[in-house]
SERORO-395998 format. One record per residue: z, x, y of N, C-alpha, C in turn; residue in three letters. Coordinates in nm, 2 decimals, always signed. Example, Ala and Ser with C-alpha at 12.3 -4.5 7.8 and 13.67 -1.06 7.14 Angstrom:
<rs>
nz = +0.78, nx = +1.32, ny = -0.57, caz = +0.78, cax = +1.23, cay = -0.45, cz = +0.78, cx = +1.32, cy = -0.33, type = ALA
nz = +0.71, nx = +1.28, ny = -0.22, caz = +0.71, cax = +1.37, cay = -0.11, cz = +0.79, cx = +1.29, cy = +0.00, type = SER
</rs>
This chain:
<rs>
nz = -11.19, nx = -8.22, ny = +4.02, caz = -11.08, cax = -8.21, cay = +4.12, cz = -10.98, cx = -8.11, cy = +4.07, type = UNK
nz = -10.94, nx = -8.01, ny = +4.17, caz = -10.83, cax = -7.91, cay = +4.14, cz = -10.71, cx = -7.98, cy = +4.07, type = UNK
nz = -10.67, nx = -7.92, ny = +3.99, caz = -10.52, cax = -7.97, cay = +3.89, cz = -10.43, cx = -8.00, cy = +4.02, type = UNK
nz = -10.42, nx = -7.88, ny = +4.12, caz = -10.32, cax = -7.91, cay = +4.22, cz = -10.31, cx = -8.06, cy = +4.34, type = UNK
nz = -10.44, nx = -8.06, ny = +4.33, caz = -10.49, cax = -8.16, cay = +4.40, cz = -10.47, cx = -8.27, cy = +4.31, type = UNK
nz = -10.50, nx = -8.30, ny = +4.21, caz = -10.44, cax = -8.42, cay = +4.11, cz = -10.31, cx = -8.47, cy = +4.15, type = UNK
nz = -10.24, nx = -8.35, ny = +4.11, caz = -10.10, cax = -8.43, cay = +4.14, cz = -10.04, cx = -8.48, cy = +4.24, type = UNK
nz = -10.10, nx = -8.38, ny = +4.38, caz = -10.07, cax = -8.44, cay = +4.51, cz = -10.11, cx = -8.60, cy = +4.49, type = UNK
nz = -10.27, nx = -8.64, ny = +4.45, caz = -10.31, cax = -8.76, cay = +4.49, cz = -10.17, cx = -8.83, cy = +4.40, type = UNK
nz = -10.20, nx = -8.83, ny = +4.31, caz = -10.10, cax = -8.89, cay = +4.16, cz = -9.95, cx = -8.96, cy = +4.24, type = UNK
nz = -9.90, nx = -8.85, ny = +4.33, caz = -9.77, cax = -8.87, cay = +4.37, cz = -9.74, cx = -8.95, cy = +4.52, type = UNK
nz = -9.86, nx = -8.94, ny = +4.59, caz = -9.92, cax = -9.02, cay = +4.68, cz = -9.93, cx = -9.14, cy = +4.66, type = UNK
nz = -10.04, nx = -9.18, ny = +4.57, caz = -10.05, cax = -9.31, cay = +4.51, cz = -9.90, cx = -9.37, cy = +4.48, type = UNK
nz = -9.87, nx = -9.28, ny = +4.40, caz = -9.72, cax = -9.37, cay = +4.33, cz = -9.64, cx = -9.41, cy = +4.51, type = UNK
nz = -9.63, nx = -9.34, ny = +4.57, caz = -9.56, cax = -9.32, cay = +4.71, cz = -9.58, cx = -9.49, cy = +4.77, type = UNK
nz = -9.73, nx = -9.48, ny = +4.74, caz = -9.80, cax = -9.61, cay = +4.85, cz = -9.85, cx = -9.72, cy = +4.74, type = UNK
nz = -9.76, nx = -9.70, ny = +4.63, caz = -9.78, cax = -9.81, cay = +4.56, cz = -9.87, cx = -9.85, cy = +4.47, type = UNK
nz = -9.98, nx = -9.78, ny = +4.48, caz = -10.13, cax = -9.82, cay = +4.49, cz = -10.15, cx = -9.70, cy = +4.31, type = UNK
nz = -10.25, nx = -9.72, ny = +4.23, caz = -10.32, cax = -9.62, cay = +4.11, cz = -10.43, cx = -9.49, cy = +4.22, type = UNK
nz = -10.38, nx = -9.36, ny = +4.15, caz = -10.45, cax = -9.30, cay = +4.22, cz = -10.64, cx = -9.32, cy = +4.27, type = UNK
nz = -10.67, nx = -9.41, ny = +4.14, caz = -10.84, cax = -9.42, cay = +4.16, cz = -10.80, cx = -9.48, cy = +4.28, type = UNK
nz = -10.76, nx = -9.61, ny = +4.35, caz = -10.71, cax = -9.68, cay = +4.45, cz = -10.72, cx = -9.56, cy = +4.56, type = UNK
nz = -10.63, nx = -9.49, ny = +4.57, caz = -10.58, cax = -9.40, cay = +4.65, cz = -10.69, cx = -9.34, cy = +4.72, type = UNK
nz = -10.79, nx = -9.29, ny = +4.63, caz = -10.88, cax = -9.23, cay = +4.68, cz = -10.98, cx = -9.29, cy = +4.76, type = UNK
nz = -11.08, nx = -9.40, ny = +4.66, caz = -11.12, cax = -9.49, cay = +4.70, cz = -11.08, cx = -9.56, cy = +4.86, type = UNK
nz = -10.97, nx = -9.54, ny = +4.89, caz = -10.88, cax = -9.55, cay = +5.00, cz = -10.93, cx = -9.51, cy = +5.14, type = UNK
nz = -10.91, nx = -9.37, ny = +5.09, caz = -10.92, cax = -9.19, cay = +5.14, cz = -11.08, cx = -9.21, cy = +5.21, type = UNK
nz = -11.14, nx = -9.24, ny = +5.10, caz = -11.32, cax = -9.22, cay = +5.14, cz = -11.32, cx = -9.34, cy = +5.25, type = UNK
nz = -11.31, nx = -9.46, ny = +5.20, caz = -11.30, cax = -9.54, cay = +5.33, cz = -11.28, cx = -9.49, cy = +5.42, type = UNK
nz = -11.15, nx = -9.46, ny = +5.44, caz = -11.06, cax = -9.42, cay = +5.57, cz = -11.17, cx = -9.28, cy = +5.63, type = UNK
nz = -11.21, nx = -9.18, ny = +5.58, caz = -11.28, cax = -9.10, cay = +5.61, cz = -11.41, cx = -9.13, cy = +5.67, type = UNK
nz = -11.45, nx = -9.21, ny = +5.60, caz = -11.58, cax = -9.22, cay = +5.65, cz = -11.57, cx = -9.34, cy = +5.76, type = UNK
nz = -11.52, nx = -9.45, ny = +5.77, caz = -11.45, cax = -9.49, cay = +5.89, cz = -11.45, cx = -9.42, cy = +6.01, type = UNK
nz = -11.37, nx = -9.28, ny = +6.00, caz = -11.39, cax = -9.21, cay = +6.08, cz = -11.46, cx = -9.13, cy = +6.14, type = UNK
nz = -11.56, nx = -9.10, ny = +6.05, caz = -11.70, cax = -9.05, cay = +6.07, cz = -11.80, cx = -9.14, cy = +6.15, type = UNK
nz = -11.77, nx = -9.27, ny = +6.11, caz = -11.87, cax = -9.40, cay = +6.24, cz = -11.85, cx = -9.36, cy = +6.36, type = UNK
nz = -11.68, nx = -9.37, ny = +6.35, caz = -11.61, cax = -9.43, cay = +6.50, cz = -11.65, cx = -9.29, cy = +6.59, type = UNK
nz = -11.67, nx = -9.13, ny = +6.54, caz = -11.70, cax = -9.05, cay = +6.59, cz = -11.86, cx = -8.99, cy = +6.64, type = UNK
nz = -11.91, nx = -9.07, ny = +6.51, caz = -12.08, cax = -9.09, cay = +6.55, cz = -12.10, cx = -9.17, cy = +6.67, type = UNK
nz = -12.04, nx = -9.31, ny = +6.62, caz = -12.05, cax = -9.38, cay = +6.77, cz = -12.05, cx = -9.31, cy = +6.86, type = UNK
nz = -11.90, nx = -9.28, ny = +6.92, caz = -11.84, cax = -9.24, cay = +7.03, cz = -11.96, cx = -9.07, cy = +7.08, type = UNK
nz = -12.00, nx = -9.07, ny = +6.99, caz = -12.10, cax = -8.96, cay = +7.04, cz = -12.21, cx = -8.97, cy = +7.09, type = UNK
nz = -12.25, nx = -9.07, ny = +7.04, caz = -12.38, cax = -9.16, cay = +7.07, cz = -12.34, cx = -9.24, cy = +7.26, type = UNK
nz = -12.22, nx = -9.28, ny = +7.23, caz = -12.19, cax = -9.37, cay = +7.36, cz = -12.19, cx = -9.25, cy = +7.46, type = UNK
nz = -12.14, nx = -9.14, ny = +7.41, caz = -12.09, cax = -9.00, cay = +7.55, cz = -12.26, cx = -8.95, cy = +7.61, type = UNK
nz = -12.33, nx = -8.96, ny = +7.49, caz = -12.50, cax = -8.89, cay = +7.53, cz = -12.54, cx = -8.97, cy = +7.59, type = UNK
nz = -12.56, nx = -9.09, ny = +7.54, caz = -12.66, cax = -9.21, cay = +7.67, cz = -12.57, cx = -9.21, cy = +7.76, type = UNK
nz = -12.44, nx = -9.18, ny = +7.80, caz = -12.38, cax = -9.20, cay = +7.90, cz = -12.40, cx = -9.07, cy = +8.00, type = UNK
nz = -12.42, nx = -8.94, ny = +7.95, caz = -12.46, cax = -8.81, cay = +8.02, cz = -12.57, cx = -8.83, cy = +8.08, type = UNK
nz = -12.73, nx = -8.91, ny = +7.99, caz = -12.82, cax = -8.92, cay = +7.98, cz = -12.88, cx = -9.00, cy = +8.14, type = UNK
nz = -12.80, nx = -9.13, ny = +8.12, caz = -12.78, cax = -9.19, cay = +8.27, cz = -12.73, cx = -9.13, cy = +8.39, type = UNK
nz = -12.61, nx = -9.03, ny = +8.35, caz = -12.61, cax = -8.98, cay = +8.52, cz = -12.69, cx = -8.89, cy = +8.55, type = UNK
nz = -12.73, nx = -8.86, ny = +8.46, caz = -12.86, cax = -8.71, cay = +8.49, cz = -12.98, cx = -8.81, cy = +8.52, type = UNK
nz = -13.00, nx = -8.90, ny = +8.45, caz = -13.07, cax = -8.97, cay = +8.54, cz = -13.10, cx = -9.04, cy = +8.68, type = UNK
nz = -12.96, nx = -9.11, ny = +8.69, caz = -12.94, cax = -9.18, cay = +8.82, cz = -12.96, cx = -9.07, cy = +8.93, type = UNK
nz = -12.85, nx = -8.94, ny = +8.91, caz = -12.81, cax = -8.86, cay = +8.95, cz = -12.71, cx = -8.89, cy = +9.05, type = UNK
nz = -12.62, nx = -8.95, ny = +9.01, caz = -12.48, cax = -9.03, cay = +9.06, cz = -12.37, cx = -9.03, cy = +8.94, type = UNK
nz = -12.30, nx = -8.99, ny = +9.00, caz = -12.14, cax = -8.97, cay = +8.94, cz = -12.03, cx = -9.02, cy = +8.99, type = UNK
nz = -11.91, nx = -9.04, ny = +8.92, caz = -11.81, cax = -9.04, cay = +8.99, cz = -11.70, cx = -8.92, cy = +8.98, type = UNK
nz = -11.64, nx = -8.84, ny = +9.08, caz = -11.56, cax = -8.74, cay = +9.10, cz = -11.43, cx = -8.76, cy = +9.00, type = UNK
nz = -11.38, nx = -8.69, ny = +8.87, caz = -11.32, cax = -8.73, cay = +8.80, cz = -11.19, cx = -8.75, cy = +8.85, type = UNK
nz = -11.16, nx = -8.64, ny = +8.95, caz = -11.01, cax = -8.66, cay = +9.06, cz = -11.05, cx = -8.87, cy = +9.11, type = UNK
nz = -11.10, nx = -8.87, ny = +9.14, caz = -11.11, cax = -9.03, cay = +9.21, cz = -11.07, cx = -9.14, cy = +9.07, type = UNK
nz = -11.15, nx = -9.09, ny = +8.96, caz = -11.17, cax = -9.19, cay = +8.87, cz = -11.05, cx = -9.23, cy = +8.83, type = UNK
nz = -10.93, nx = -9.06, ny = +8.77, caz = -10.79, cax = -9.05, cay = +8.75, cz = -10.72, cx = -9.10, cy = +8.84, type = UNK
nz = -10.70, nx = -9.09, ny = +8.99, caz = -10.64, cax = -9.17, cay = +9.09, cz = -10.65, cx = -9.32, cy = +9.05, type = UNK
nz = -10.75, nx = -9.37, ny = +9.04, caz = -10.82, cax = -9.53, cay = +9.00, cz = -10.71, cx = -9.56, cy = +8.85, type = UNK
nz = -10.72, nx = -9.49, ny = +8.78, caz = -10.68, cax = -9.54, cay = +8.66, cz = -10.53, cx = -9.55, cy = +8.67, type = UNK
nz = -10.49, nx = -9.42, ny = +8.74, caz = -10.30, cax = -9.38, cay = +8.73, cz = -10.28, cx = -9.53, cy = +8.81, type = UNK
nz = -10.34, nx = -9.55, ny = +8.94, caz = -10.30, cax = -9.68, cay = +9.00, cz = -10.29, cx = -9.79, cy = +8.92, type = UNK
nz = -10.39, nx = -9.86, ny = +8.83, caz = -10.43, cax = -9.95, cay = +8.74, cz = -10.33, cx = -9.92, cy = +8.66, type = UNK
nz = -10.30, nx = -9.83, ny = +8.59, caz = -10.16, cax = -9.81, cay = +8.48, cz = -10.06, cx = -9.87, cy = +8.55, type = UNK
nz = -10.00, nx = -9.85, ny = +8.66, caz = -9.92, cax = -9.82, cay = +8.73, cz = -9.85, cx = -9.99, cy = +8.77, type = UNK
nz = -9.95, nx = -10.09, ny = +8.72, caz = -9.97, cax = -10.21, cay = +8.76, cz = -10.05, cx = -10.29, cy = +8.91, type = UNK
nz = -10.10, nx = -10.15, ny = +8.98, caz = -10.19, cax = -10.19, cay = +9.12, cz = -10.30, cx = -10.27, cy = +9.08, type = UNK
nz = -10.29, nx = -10.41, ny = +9.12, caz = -10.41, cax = -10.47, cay = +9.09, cz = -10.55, cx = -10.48, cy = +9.22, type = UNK
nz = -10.48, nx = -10.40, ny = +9.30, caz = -10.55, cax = -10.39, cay = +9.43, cz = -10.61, cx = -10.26, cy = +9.43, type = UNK
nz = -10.62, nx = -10.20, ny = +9.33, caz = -10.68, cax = -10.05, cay = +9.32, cz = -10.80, cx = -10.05, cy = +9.37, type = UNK
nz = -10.87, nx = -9.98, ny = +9.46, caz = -11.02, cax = -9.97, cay = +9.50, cz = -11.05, cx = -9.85, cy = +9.41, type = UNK
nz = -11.17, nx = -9.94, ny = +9.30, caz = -11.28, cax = -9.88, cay = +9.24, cz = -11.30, cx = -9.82, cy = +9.27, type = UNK
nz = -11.35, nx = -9.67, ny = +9.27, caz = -11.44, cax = -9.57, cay = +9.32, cz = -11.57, cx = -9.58, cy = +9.26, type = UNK
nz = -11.71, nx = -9.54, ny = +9.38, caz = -11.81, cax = -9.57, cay = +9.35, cz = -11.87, cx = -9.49, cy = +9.31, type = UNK
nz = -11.97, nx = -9.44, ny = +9.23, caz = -12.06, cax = -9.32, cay = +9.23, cz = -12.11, cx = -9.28, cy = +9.36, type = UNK
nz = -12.14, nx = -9.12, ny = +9.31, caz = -12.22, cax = -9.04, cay = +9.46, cz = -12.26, cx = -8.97, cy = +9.38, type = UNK
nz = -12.38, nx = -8.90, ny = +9.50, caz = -12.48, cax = -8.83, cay = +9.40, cz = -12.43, cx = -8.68, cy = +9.38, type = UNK
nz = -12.47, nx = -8.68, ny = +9.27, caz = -12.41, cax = -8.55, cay = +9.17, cz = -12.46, cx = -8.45, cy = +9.24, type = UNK
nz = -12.34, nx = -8.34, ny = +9.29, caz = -12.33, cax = -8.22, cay = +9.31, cz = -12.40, cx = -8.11, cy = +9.19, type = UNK
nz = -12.49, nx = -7.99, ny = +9.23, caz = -12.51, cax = -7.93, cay = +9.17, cz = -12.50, cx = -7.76, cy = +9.20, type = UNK
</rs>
Protein backbone atom coordinates (compact mmCIF):
# COMPACT_ATOMS: atom_id res chain seq x y z
CA UNK A 1 0.00 0.00 0.00
CA UNK A 2 1.24 3.58 -1.12
CA UNK A 3 2.88 5.47 1.94
CA UNK A 4 0.25 8.11 1.00
CA UNK A 5 -2.51 5.92 1.20
CA UNK A 6 -1.28 4.63 4.67
CA UNK A 7 -1.73 7.65 6.35
CA UNK A 8 -5.00 8.60 4.85
CA UNK A 9 -6.28 5.10 6.20
CA UNK A 10 -4.23 5.68 9.61
CA UNK A 11 -6.08 9.09 10.19
CA UNK A 12 -9.41 7.74 9.10
CA UNK A 13 -9.34 5.02 11.42
CA UNK A 14 -8.22 7.23 14.27
CA UNK A 15 -11.35 9.57 12.96
CA UNK A 16 -13.93 6.52 13.35
CA UNK A 17 -12.42 5.25 16.19
CA UNK A 18 -11.68 1.93 14.93
CA UNK A 19 -7.29 0.42 14.30
CA UNK A 20 -6.55 0.95 10.74
CA UNK A 21 -6.51 -3.11 10.05
CA UNK A 22 -10.34 -2.55 11.24
CA UNK A 23 -10.74 0.25 8.87
CA UNK A 24 -9.98 -1.62 6.02
CA UNK A 25 -11.39 -4.82 6.75
CA UNK A 26 -14.30 -2.38 6.96
CA UNK A 27 -13.78 -0.87 3.46
CA UNK A 28 -13.74 -4.55 1.77
CA UNK A 29 -16.96 -5.30 3.40
CA UNK A 30 -18.54 -2.24 2.52
CA UNK A 31 -17.23 -2.64 -1.07
CA UNK A 32 -18.00 -5.73 -1.76
CA UNK A 33 -21.55 -5.32 -0.25
CA UNK A 34 -21.80 -3.17 -2.94
CA UNK A 35 -20.71 -5.20 -5.56
CA UNK A 36 -23.85 -7.89 -4.61
CA UNK A 37 -26.38 -5.24 -4.26
CA UNK A 38 -25.27 -4.16 -7.99
CA UNK A 39 -24.88 -7.73 -9.27
CA UNK A 40 -28.24 -8.33 -8.06
CA UNK A 41 -29.91 -5.32 -9.22
CA UNK A 42 -28.44 -6.32 -12.60
CA UNK A 43 -29.62 -9.64 -12.64
CA UNK A 44 -33.25 -8.28 -11.41
CA UNK A 45 -33.12 -5.35 -14.63
CA UNK A 46 -32.15 -8.56 -17.26
CA UNK A 47 -34.88 -11.14 -16.31
CA UNK A 48 -37.01 -8.13 -16.13
CA UNK A 49 -36.08 -6.90 -20.00
CA UNK A 50 -36.05 -10.59 -20.63
CA UNK A 51 -39.90 -10.86 -19.77
CA UNK A 52 -41.13 -7.93 -21.69
CA UNK A 53 -39.41 -9.01 -24.75
CA UNK A 54 -41.09 -11.86 -24.03
CA UNK A 55 -44.55 -11.07 -23.19
CA UNK A 56 -44.11 -8.31 -25.54
CA UNK A 57 -46.15 -5.91 -23.21
CA UNK A 58 -44.96 -2.87 -21.43
CA UNK A 59 -45.95 -0.23 -19.54
CA UNK A 60 -45.50 3.50 -21.09
CA UNK A 61 -42.94 5.05 -18.61
CA UNK A 62 -45.08 8.56 -18.90
CA UNK A 63 -48.15 6.41 -17.27
CA UNK A 64 -45.91 4.46 -14.79
CA UNK A 65 -44.39 8.20 -13.47
CA UNK A 66 -48.06 9.62 -13.39
CA UNK A 67 -48.94 6.29 -11.18
CA UNK A 68 -46.17 6.81 -8.87
CA UNK A 69 -46.10 10.98 -8.56
CA UNK A 70 -50.00 10.22 -7.54
CA UNK A 71 -48.98 7.26 -4.93
CA UNK A 72 -46.22 9.78 -3.48
CA UNK A 73 -48.54 12.29 -3.42
CA UNK A 74 -50.72 10.23 -0.86
CA UNK A 75 -53.57 9.16 -3.69
CA UNK A 76 -54.63 5.89 -2.62
CA UNK A 77 -57.12 5.74 -5.37
CA UNK A 78 -54.37 5.89 -8.02
CA UNK A 79 -55.35 3.58 -11.12
CA UNK A 80 -52.50 1.22 -11.81
CA UNK A 81 -51.60 1.28 -15.27
CA UNK A 82 -51.65 -1.81 -17.24
CA UNK A 83 -49.25 -3.19 -19.70
CA UNK A 84 -49.81 -2.85 -23.65
CA UNK A 85 -48.10 -4.41 -26.20
CA UNK A 86 -44.77 -2.96 -26.92
CA UNK A 87 -44.35 -0.53 -29.64
CA UNK A 88 -41.62 -1.14 -32.08
Amino acid sequence: MPDDLKTRVAAAAAHAGVTPHNFILAAIAEKTAQEERYGDFNAVAEQRYANMIASGQTIPWAEMRSYLEQRLAGKTDAVKPTAKKLRR
